[in-house]
N, C-alpha and C positions, 0 to 999 in steps of 0.2 A: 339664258335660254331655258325656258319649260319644256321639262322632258320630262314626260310621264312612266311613271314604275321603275320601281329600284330592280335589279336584274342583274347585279354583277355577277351570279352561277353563269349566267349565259353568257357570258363573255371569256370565264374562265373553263369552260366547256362546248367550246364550238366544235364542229366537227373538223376543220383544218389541226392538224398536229404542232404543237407549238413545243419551240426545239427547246428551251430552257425549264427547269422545274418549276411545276406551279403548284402550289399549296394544295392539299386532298379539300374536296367540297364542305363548307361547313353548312349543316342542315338546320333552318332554325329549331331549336326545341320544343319539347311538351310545354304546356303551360297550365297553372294551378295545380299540376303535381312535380315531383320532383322527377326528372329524366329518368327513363329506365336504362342505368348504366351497371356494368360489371363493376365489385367490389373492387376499389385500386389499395394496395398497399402504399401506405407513403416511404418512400425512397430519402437512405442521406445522397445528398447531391452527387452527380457523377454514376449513382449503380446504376446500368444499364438494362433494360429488360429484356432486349433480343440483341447480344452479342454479334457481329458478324465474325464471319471466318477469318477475315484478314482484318490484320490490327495495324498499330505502328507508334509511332510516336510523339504526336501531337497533339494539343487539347485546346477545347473550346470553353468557355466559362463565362458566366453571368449572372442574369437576375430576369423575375418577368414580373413586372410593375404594373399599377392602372394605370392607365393614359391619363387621368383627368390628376389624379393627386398623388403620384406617384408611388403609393405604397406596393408594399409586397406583397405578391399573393402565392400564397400555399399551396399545393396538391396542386398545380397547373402541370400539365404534361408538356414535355418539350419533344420535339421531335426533329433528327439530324438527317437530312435524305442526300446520296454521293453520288455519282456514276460510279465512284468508286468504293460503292460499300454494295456488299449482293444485297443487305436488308435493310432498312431504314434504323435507325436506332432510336430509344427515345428515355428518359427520363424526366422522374415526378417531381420537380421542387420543391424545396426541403421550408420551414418557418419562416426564413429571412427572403423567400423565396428563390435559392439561390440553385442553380443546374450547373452540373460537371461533366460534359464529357472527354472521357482519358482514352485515350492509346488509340486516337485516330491515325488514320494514313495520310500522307499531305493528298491535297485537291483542292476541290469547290466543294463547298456544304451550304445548303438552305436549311434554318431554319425558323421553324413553325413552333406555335405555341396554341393550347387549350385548354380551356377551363370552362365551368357549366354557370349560367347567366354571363359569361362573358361573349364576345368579339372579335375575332383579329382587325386592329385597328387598318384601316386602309391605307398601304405603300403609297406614299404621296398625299395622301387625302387629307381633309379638311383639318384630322386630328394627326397633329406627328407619330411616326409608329415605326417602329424597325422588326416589324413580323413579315417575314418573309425576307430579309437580307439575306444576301450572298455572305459568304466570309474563304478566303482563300487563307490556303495552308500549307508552308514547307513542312519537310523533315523538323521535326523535334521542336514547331513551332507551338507558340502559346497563344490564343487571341484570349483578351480577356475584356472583363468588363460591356461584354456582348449582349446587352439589355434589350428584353422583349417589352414591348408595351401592350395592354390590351384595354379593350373599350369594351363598359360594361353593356350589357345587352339593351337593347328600349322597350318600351313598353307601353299596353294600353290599356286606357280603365274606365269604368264607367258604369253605368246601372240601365237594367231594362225594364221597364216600367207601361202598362196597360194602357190605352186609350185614356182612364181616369186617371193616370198616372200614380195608380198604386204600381210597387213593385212586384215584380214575377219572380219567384225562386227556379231553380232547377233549369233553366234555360242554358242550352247551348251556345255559346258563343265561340263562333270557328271565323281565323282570319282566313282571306283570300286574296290571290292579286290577279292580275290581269295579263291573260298572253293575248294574241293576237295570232288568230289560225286562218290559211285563205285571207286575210286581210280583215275576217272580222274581229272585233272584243270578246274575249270572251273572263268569264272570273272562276279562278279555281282553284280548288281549297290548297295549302300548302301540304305539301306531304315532306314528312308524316305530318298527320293532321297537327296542329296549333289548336286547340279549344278548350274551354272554359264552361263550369257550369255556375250559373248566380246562387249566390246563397239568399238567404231570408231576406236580407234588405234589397235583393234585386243586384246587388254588387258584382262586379266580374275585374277578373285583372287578367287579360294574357299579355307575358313576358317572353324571355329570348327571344326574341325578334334584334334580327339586324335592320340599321338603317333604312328606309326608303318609301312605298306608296304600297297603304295595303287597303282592302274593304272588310268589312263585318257585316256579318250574317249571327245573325238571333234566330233559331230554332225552337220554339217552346216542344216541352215534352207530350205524347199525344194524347188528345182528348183533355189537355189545358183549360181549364174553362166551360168545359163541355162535357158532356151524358154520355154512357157508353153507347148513343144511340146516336150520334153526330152532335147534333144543337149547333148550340153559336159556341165560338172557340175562339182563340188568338191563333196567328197565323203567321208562320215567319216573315220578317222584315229584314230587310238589309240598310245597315244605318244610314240617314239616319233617324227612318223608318220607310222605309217605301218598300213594295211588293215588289217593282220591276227590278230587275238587278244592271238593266242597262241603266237605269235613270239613278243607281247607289253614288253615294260622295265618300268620296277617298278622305283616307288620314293619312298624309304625311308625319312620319317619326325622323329625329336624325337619331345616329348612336351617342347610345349611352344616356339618352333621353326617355320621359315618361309626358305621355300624350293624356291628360284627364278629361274628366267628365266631358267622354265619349258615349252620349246615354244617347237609347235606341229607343224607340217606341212602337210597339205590337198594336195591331189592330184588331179588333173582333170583325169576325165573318163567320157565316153558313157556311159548318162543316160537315162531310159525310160518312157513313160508314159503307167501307169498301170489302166487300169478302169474299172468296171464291174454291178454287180448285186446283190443287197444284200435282202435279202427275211427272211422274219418272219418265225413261224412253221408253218404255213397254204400255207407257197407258194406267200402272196401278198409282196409287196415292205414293208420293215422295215423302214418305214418312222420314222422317229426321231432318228434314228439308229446312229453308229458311228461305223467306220472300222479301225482298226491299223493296223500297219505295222510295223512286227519286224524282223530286217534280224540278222540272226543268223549264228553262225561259230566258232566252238570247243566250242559246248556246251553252248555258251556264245550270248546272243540276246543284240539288240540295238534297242530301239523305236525311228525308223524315225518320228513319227508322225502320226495321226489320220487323218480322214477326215468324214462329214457328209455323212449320205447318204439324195438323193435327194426325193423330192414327187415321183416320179417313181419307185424309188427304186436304182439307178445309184450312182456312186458313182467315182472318180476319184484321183489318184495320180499322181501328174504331173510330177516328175521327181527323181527318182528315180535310185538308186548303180547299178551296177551289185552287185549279191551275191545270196542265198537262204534266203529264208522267209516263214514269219508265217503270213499269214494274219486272224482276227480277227475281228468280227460281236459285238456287245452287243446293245440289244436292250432290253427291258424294255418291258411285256406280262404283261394285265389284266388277269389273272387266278385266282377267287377269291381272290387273294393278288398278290402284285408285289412279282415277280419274276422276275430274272433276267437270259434270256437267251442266250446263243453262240456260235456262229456256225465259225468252223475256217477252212482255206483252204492253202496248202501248195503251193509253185510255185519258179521256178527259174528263178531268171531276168538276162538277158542277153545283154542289150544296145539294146532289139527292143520292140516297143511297144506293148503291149497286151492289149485288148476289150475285152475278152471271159472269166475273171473270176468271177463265180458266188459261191457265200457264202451263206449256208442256215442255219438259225439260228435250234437248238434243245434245248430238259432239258435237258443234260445232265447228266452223270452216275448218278446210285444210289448204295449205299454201305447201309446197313439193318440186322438189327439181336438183341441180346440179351446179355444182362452181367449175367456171370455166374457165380459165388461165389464155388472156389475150396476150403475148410476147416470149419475152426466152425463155430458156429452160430449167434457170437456177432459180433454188429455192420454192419451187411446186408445193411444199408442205398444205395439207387442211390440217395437221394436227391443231386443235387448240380453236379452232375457227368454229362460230356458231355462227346463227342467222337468226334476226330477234324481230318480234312486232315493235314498232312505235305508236302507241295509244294518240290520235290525235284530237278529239271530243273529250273536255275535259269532264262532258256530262256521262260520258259513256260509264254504264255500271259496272264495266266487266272488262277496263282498259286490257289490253294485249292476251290477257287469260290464256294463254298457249298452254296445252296440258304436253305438245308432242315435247321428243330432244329435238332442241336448237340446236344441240350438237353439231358441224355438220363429219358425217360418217369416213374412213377411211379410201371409201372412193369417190370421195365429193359429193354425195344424195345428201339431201336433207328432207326432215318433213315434217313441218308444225301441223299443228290441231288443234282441236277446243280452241279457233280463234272464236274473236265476236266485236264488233266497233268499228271502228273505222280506223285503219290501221296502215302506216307504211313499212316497211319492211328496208334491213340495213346487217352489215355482215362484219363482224367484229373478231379480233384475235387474226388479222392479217400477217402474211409472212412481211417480213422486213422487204421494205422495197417497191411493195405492190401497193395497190387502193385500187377502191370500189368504182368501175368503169359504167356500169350500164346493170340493168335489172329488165330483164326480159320476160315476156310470156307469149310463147310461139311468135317471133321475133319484133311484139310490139313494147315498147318499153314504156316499163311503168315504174322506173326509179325513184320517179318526184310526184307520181300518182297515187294517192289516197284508194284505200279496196274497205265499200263498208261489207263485214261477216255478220249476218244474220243469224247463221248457226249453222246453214248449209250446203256455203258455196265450196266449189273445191276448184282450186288453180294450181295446176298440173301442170308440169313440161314448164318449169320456173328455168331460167339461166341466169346465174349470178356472176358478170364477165369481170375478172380482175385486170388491169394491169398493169408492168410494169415501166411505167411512163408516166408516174405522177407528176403535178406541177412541183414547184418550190419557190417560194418569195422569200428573200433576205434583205436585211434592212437597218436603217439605224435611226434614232430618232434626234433630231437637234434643239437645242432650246433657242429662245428669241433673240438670245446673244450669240448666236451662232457654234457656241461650244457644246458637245454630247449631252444630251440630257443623262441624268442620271436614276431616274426613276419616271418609268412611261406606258399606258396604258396604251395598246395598237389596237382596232378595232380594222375589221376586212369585212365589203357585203356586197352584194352583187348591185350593179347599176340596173337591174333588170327588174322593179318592183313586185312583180308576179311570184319574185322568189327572194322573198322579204320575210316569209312565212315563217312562225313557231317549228324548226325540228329541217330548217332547209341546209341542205348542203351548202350551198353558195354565200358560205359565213365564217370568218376565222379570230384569234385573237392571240396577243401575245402578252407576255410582261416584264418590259426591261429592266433589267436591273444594272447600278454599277457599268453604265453606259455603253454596254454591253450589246453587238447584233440582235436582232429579234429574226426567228424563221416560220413559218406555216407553212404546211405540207399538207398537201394532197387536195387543196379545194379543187373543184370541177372546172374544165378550162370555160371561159368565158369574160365578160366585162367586170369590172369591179370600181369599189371604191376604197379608199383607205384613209382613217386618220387617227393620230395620236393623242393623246390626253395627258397632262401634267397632273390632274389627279385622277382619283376614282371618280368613274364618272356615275357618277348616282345620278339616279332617275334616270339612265339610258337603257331602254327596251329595245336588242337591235331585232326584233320583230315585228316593231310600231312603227306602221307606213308611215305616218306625219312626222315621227320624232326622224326618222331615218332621212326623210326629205328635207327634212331643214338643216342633218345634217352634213348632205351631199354635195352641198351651197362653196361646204370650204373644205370638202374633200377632193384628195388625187383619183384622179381615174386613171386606170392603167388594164393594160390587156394580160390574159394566161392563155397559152397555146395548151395542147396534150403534151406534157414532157417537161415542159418549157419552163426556162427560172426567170422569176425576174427581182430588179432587183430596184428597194427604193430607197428615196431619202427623206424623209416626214418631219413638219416642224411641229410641234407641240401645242394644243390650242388653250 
């Protein structure tokens, strides 16, 4: 089955609570520089770098290998996570690459392993991997020989080269992949950014990349080509070379793989120069300021670049696409504390110059109200509980930008500010027990409703209704022979396609291990679908309507009440 876009975060990051440990998110890396990581000391095997308070007497011991040819690797960090440890523990492998942890408690322990251009090789997947195994522990138990395996990172390369296909130096090359918001495409850069600049021969290589379906985008630097007075210029493409970015061609990579002569080609076009006026809240020149420039198109934006603004306030781009844009103000206001405000202005370039755009900075939307407690009386706490935007425009310049506290306060008020985009709203650091019921504004609710900020809407008299009557699904997964599977990817999404969307509640997932129940807590009551996977299921976007309907064909559908558990039995596809 073709399934479009690798996406296994989203599966390990749904919003339903998934009852067993699952590995912390690994973000792909920089690329063509080395990661900005904190100095590590290398550790003999076994020293721990954050002791917990309770100890005991049991130990865990190994090795972490590549996957492909099994050597040892060095300075890889292991990490041991318990219910019964207060902090995770971790250690750096020693030459033979060998990890010691001593004077455990008995339990359950998962562990994780990392290293920089590597992968945790995927539980079940295409390549065998023991990253992320269970390992249980008595009193004055030993596990030994508890080998991690990892898969080297993949990678892409290729050169960018002009219309005449000479090559282009100094080009950005930033990978992207593809969500799906409202049900449309959209491409949007990985964060933290993935990009690459070509050297002299036009060359580019970005690496750490995990497995799966990404796009490239070639950015030439401004006035490429071209006269500080617009002229003709090259003009970003998306490989591999086209302007539109709805009509760009994917690269499939697997792990541990390198994808070559992935070569882009830049176009020449009439470019313009763009220059204007950038002003503070008072109206003077936003001196210190800086202006961007994001031209956008299906959904999907590209930052050409910033520029300062000047002691007058003037501010200039010298050379510049055709296309539509987002231009973008941030400048930095003494108001009793820094705060950060934005003023953005819309405009479409056309190969002629423009003088007359002026950008006035504001605060900002405000979003304001109170957490309301729907059921009993235990456990009431807000300590710890914020209330956060969710960016849903990937084009958006100024995703969630709240300058207010998310906090929410001791008597349950909260109140953001400096929003701006198009933003949903979501309430995190809940007490044990409760979930998010309903999101209210003078009592129409807009939980699963999108609010775009401009800079000056103000939504007041918010209710954020908790309560304590979530659902819960338990479940086990079988293999084709009828016996427990032992390593299985669950996947949960609502039968209601309307809410199939990037960032939607009505989505959960689990990871079984060691044949072990799987649980999800707190999805929204309603219809659903569920199915299980014997491996990692790469290239599944469970926010791509098509891949989702193709895969509903051999999914269970089962109901959720308010409160209500249910409970299933999945076989493995």
């Amino acid at each position: 089955m073709r399934i479009v876009l690798a996406v296994l975060m989203v599966l390990a990051t749904g919003p339903g609570r998934v009852g067993s440990a699952v590995p912390a998110e690994i973000v792909p890396g920089r690329a063509c520089v080395a990661a900005e990581t904190s100095p590590q000391t290398p550790q003999a095997p076994g020293r721990v770098q954050r002791p917990p308070a309770r100890t005991g007497t049991s130990r865990i011991r190994g090795r972490v290998v590549s996957a492909d040819s099994g050597r040892p690797l060095p300075r890889a960090v292991v990490q041991a996570t318990s219910s019964d440890l207060a902090d995770p523990r971790s250690a750096t492998t020693d030459a033979l690459g060998r990890y010691d942890f001593r004077d455990l408690p008995s339990g359950k322990y998962l562990l994780f392993a990392t290293k920089p251009t590597y992968v945790s090789a995927p539980l079940g997947g295409r390549v065998p991997s023991d990253a992320g195994k269970t390992v249980k522990l008595g009193d004055a138990e030993t596990a030994s020989n508890v080998d991690i395996r990892l898969i080297r990172a993949a990678a892409i390369s290729g050169r960018v080269v002009d219309d005449n296909g000479e090559p282009v130096p100094y080009v950005d090359v930033q990978v992207l992949q593809a969500q799906f918001v409202g049900g449309a495409r959209r491409l949007t850069v990985i964060r933290p950014i993935v990009a690459c600049k070509t050297d002299d021969l036009g060359q580019y290589r970005v690496f750490d990349l995990q497995g799966g379906t990404y796009y490239l985008a070639a950015i030439p630097s401004q006035a490429s080509g071209a006269d500080a007075g617009g002229g003709v210029g090259l003009a970003p493409s998306y490989y591999p070379g086209i302007a539109d970015p709805g009509q760009a061609q994917a690269v499939h990579v697997e792990p541990g793989r390198d994808e070559p002569a992935t070569d882009i080609t830049l176009q020449s076009t009439r470019m313009a120069r763009v220059s204007g006026s950038a002003l503070d809240l008072t109206g003077r020149p936003a001196v210190g300021g800086s202006v961007t420039a994001l031209l956008t198109a299906a959904g999907t934006g590209l930052d050409l670049g910033s520029t300062s603004v000047r002691p007058d306030g003037s501010f200039t781009f010298p050379s510049l696409p055709p296309g539509d844009y987002v231009f973008t103000l941030f400048t930095l206001a003494s108001l009793g504390r820094f705060q950060r405000d934005v003023g953005r202005a819309r405009l479409t370039v056309a190969g002629i110059d423009i003088a007359t755009l002026t950008i006035q900075a504001n605060f900002g939307g405000r979003f304001s109200g109170q957490i309301v407690f729907d059921g009993g009386t235990a456990n009431r706490s807000v300590r710890g509980m914020t209330v956060s935007p969710v960016a849903l425009d990937p084009a958006d310049p100024a995703p969630g930008g709240a300058t207010g506290d998310r906090q929410v306060r001791a008597d349950g008020t909260f109140a953001l500010t400096g929003l701006f985009g198009q933003l949903l709203f979501r309430v995190e650091g809940l007490p044990a027990g409760w979930t998010l019921k309903a999101i209210t504004v003078y009592g129409r609710d807009v939980t699963d409703l999108s609010t775009w900020f401009e800079g000056r809407e103000q939504m007041t008299g918010v209710q954020v209704v908790l309560t304590d009557r979530p659902t819960k699904i338990i479940g086990k997964v079988m293999s084709d022979d009828g016996t427990l599977a032992e390593t299985a990817y669950v996947v949960v999404f609502s039968a209601d396609p309307a809410r199939w969307s990037m960032h939607s509640r009505y989505r959960g997932s689990a990871v079984v291990r060691d044949g072990e129940p799987f649980t999800i807590d707190g999805l929204p009551s309603g219809e659903y679908y569920a199915a299980a996977f014997a491996e990692n299921p790469i290239g599944l976007d469970v926010s791509d309507p098509e891949a989702l309907e193709r895969l509903r064909r051999a999914a269970v559908r089962f109901s959720l009440e308010e409160g209500g558990m249910k409970s299933l039995t999945l076989t493995v596809r």
